[in-house]
C-alpha positions as CSV (number, residue, x, y, z in Angstrom):
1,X,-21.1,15.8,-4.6
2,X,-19.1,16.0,-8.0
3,X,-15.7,14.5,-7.9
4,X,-14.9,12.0,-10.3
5,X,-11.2,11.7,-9.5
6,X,-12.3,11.1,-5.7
7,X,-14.8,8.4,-6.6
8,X,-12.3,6.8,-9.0
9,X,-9.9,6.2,-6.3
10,X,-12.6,5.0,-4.0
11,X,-13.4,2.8,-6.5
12,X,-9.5,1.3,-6.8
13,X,-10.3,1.2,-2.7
14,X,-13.1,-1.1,-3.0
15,X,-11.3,-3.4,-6.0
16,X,-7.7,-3.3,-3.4
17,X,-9.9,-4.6,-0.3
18,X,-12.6,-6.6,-1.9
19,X,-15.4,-4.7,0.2
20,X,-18.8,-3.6,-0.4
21,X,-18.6,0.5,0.0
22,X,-16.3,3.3,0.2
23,X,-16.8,6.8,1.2
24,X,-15.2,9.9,1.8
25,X,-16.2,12.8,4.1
26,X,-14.4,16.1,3.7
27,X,-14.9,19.2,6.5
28,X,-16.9,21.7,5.5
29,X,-15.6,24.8,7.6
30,X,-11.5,23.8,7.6
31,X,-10.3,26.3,10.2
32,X,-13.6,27.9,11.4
33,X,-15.5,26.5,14.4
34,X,-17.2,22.9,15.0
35,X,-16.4,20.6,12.1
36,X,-18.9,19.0,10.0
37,X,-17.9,16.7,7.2
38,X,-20.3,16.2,4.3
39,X,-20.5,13.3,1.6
40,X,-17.7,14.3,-1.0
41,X,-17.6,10.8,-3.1
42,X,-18.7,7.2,-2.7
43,X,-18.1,4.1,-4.8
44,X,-20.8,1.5,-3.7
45,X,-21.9,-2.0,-5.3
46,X,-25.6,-1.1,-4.2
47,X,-27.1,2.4,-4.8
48,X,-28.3,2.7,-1.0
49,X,-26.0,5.4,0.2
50,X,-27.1,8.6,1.5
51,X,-25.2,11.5,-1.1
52,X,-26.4,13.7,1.6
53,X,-25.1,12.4,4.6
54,X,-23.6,14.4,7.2
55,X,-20.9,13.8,10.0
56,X,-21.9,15.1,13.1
57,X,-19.1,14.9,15.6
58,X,-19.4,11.8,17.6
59,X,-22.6,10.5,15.7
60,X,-22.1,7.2,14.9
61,X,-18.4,5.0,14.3
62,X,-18.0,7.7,11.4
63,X,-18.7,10.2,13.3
64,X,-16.8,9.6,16.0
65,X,-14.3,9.3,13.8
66,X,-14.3,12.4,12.5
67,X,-14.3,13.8,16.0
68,X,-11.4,12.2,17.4
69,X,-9.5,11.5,14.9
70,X,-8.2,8.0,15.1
71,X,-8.9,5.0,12.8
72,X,-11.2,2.5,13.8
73,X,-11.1,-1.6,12.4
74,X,-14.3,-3.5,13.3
75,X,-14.2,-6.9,12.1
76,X,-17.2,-8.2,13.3
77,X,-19.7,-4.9,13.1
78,X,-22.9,-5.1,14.9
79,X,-25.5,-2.8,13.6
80,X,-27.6,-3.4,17.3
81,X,-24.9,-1.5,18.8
82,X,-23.5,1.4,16.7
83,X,-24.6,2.9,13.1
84,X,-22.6,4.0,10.4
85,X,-24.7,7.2,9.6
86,X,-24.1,7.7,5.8
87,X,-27.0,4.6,4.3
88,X,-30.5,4.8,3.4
89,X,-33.5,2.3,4.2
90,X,-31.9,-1.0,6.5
91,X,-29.0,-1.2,3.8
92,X,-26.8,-1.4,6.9
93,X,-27.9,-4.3,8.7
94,X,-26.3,-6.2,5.7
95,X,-22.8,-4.8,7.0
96,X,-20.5,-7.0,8.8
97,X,-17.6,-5.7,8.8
98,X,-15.7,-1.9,8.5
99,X,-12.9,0.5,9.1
100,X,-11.6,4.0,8.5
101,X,-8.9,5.9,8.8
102,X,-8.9,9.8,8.9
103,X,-6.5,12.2,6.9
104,X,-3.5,13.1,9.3
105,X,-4.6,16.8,8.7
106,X,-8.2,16.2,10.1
107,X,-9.9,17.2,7.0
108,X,-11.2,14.2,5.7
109,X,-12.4,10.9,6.8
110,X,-12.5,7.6,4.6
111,X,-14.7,4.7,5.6
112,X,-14.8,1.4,4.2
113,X,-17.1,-1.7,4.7
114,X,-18.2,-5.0,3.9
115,X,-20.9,-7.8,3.4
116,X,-18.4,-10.1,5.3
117,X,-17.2,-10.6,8.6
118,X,-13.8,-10.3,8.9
119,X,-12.7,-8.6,6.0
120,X,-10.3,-6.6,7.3
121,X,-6.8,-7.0,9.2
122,X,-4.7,-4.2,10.9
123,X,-2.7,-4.3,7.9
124,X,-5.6,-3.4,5.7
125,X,-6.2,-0.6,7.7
126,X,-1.9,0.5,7.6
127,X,-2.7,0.5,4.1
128,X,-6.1,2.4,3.9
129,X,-4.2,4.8,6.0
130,X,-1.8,5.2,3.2
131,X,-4.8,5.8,0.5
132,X,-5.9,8.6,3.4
133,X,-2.7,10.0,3.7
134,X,-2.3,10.5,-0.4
135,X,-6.0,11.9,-0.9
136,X,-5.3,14.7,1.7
137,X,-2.3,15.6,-0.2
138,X,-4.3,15.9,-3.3
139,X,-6.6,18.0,-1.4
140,X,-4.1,20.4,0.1
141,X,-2.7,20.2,-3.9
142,X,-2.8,24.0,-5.5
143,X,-1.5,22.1,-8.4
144,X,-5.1,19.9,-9.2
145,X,-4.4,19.2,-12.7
146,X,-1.4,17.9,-12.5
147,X,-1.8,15.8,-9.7
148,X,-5.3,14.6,-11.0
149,X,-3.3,13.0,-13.7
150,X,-0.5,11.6,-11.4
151,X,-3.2,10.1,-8.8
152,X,-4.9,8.5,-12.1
153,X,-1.6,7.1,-13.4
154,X,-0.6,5.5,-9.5
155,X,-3.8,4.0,-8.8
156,X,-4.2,2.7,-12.1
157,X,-1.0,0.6,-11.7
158,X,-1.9,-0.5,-8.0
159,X,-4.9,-2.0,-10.2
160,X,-2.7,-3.6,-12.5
161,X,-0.9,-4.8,-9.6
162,X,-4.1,-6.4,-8.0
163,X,-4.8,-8.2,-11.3
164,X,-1.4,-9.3,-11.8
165,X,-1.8,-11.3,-9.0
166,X,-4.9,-13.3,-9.7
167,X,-3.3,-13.5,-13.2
168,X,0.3,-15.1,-12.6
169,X,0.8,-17.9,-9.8
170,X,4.6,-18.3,-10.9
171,X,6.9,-16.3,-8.3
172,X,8.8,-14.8,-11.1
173,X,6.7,-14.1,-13.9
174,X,4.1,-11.5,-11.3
175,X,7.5,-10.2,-9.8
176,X,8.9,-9.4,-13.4
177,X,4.9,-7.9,-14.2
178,X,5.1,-5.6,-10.6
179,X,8.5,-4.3,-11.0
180,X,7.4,-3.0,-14.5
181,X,4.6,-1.6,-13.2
182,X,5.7,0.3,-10.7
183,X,9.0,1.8,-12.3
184,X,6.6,3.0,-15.6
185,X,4.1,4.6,-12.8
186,X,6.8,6.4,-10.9
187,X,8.6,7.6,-13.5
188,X,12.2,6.0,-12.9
189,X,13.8,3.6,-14.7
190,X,15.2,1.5,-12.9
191,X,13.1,-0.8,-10.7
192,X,14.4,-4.1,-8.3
193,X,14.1,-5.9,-5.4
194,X,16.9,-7.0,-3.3
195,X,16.6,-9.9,-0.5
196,X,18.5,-10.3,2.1
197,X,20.6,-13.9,1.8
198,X,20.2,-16.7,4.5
199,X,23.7,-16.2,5.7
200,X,22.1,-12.7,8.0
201,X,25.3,-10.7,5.9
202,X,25.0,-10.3,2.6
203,X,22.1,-9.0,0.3
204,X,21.2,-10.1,-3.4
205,X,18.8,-9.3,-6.3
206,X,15.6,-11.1,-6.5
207,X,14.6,-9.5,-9.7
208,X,15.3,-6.4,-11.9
209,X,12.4,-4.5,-14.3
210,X,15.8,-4.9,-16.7
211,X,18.6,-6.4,-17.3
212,X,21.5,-4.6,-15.3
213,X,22.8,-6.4,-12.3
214,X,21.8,-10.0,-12.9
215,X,23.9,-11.6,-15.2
216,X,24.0,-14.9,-16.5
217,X,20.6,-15.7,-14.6
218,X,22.6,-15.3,-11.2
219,X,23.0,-12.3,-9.1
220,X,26.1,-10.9,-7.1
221,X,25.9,-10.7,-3.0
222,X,26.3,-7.3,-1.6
223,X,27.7,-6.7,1.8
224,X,24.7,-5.3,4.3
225,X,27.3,-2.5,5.5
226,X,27.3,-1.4,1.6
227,X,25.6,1.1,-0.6
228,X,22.1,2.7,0.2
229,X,20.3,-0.6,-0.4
230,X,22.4,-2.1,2.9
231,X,21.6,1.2,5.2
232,X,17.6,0.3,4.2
233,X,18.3,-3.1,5.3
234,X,20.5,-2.3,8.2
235,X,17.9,0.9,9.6
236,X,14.4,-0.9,8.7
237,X,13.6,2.7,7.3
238,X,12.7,4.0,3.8
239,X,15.3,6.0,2.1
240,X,14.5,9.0,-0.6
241,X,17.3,10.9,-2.5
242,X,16.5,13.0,-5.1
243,X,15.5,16.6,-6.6
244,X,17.5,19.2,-8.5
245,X,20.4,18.4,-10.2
246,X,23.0,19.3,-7.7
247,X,21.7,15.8,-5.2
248,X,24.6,14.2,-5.2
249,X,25.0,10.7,-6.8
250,X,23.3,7.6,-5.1
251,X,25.8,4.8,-4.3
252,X,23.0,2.1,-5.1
253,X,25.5,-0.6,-3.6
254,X,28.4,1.1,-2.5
255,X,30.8,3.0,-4.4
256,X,33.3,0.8,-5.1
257,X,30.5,-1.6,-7.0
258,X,30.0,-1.7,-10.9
259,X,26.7,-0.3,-10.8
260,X,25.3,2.5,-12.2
261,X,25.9,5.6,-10.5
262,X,22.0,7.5,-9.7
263,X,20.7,10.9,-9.1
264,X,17.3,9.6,-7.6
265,X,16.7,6.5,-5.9
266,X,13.6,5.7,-3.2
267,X,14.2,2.3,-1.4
268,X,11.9,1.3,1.0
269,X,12.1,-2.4,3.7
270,X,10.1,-5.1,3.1
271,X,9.0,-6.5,6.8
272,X,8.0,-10.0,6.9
273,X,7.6,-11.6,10.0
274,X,9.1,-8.6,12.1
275,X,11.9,-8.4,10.3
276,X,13.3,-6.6,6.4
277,X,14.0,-9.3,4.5
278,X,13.6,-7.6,1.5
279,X,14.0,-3.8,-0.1
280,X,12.0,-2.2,-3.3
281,X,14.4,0.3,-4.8
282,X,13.4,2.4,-8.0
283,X,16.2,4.7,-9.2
284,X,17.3,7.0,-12.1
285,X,20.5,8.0,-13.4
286,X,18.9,11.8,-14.3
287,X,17.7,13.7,-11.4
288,X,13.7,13.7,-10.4
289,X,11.4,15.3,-7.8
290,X,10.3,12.8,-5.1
291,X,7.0,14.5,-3.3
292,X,4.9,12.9,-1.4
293,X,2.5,11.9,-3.6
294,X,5.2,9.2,-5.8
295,X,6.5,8.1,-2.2
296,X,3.2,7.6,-1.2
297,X,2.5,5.0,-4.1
298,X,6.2,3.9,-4.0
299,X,4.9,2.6,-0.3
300,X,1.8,1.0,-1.4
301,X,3.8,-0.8,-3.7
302,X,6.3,-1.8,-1.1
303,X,3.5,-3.1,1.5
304,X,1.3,-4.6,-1.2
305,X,5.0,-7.4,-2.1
306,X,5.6,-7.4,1.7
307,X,1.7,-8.8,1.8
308,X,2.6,-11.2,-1.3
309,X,5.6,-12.6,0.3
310,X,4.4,-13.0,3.8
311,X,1.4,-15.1,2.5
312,X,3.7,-17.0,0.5
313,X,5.3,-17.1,3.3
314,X,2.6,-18.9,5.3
315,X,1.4,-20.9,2.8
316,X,5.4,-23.0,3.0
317,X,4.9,-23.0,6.2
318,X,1.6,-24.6,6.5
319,X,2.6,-27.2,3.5
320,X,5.8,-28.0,5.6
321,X,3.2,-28.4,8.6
322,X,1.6,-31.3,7.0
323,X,4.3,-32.9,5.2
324,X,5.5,-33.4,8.3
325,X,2.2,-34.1,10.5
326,X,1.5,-36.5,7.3
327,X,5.1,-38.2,7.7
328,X,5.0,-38.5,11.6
329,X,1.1,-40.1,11.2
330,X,3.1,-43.1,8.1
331,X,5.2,-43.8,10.5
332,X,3.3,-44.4,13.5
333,X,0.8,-46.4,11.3
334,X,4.1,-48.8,10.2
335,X,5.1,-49.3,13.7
């Protein structure tokens, strides 16, 4: 087991979803008979992990992972019942909570746990799948060097991004910081994020990496049946245009608007409460390559500010809770 990139991204794993261990299992014989997945990489905050730990299909909740191929979230893991198969000495009675999610080809299988109960929601697991879903791409990769360096530069920034947050509690300020982040790690240069207006009809922007479309600290409102950003909105589906240089131009907010006309543009929904109330677009005016691995961080990014906004989301709701419980108990004591 000698993969630094692997345990570097395990390690941006563990930092993303606070938890104890992470580990990654890749098949041994791809192709050729029974599978068996061996330990490829682990970043642990103990050193009780077994580096030669095997998967034997159905042995243990990894193991049967590995054999059916289907993630598995257990909040409240109970070592009595099931084992985990890949720690030494009773490490693993100190785990209360874990998940994992296999790679969509069936050639990998990463598992991650914790000291706490409860650590993980389905939407942790959505975006572990996404982590799953980018390493077997870098697997499958013939080109390793290059997209060593590309994996290094995205999960750097989702670090940055996870810092950013504990850093800056003003609204603005961390969405300035994020949008900077992600348009310098994907390579385009422009980066936004448009919400959708109260009114159910129009769209405007929240906030811009730059200067383009905001002007005198107040932004235009774009018709939902305009431009690329109002089909996102309209379809709930992410939309990537871009490659050589005969893609055609990118009507960002419709043709007949006074933007910039792009060659590349990815835009993806941001779902709150069920519905898109908001879209991440990152878009060049030269024309640029969009494989899977840039769309893959492009949708980290996109369901990290979905997270951010839907638990600023409940946090107004709970205050608005008790101001009013708080009112409705004043006024009962005055009567």
């Amino acid at each position: 087991m000698n993969n630094s990139l692997h345990e570097k991204i395990l390690g941006i794993i563990c930092s993303v979803f606070d938890a104890y261990t992470a580990v990654l299992f890749l098949n041994d014989n791809p192709g050729r008979g029974q599978a068996v997945f061996s330990l490829d990489a682990v970043f642990s905050l103990g050193n009780k992990v077994n580096s030669e730990a095997r998967l034997q299909p159905g042995q243990g909740l990894a193991g049967w992972i590995a054999s059916n191929r289907a993630p598995l979230l257990v909040p409240n893991f109970d070592q009595r019942r099931s084992n985990l198969g890949y720690y030494l000495d009773n490490e693993e009675q100190n785990i209360k909570a874990f998940m994992s999610c296999p790679f969509p080809g069936g050639g990998g299988v990463i598992c991650v746990d914790s000291k706490r109960q409860y650590s993980f929601s389905e939407r942790d697991q959505k975006l572990l799948f996404l982590f799953a879903e980018f390493l077997d791409n870098l697997c499958l990769s013939g080109e390793q060097e290059e997209s060593q360096a590309e994996a290094l530069r995205y999960y750097a920034a989702l670090r940055l991004i996870y810092v950013l947050r504990r850093e800056h509690s003003r609204w603005d300020e961390f969405l300035h910081g994020f949008l900077d982040i992600v348009s310098k790690a994907a390579g385009f240069e422009y980066c936004a994020l448009f919400t959708k207006q109260p009114d159910g009809e129009n769209y405007g922007v929240e906030g811009e990496n730059y200067p383009l479309l905001i002007k005198n600290d107040a932004s235009k409102l774009y018709n939902l049946n305009r431009g690329m950003v109002g089909w996102v909105f309209r379809n709930s589906s992410p939309l990537f245009n871009g490659g050589d240089s005969g893609v055609p131009e990118a009507p960002l907010l419709g043709r007949s608007e006074d933007a910039p006309a792009f060659q590349s543009l990815m835009a993806l929904p941001l779902i709150i409460q069920r519905k898109v109330r908001g879209v991440l677009c990152l878009a060049s005016k030269s024309p640029l390559p969009i494989g899977a691995d840039v769309q893959d961080f492009a949708r980290m990014a996109s369901e990290h500010l979905a997270l951010f906004l839907e638990n600023l989301y409940v946090k107004c709701r709970l205050r608005d809770l008790h101001k009013s419980m708080t009112e409705s108990e004043n006024k009962k004591i005055v009567s």
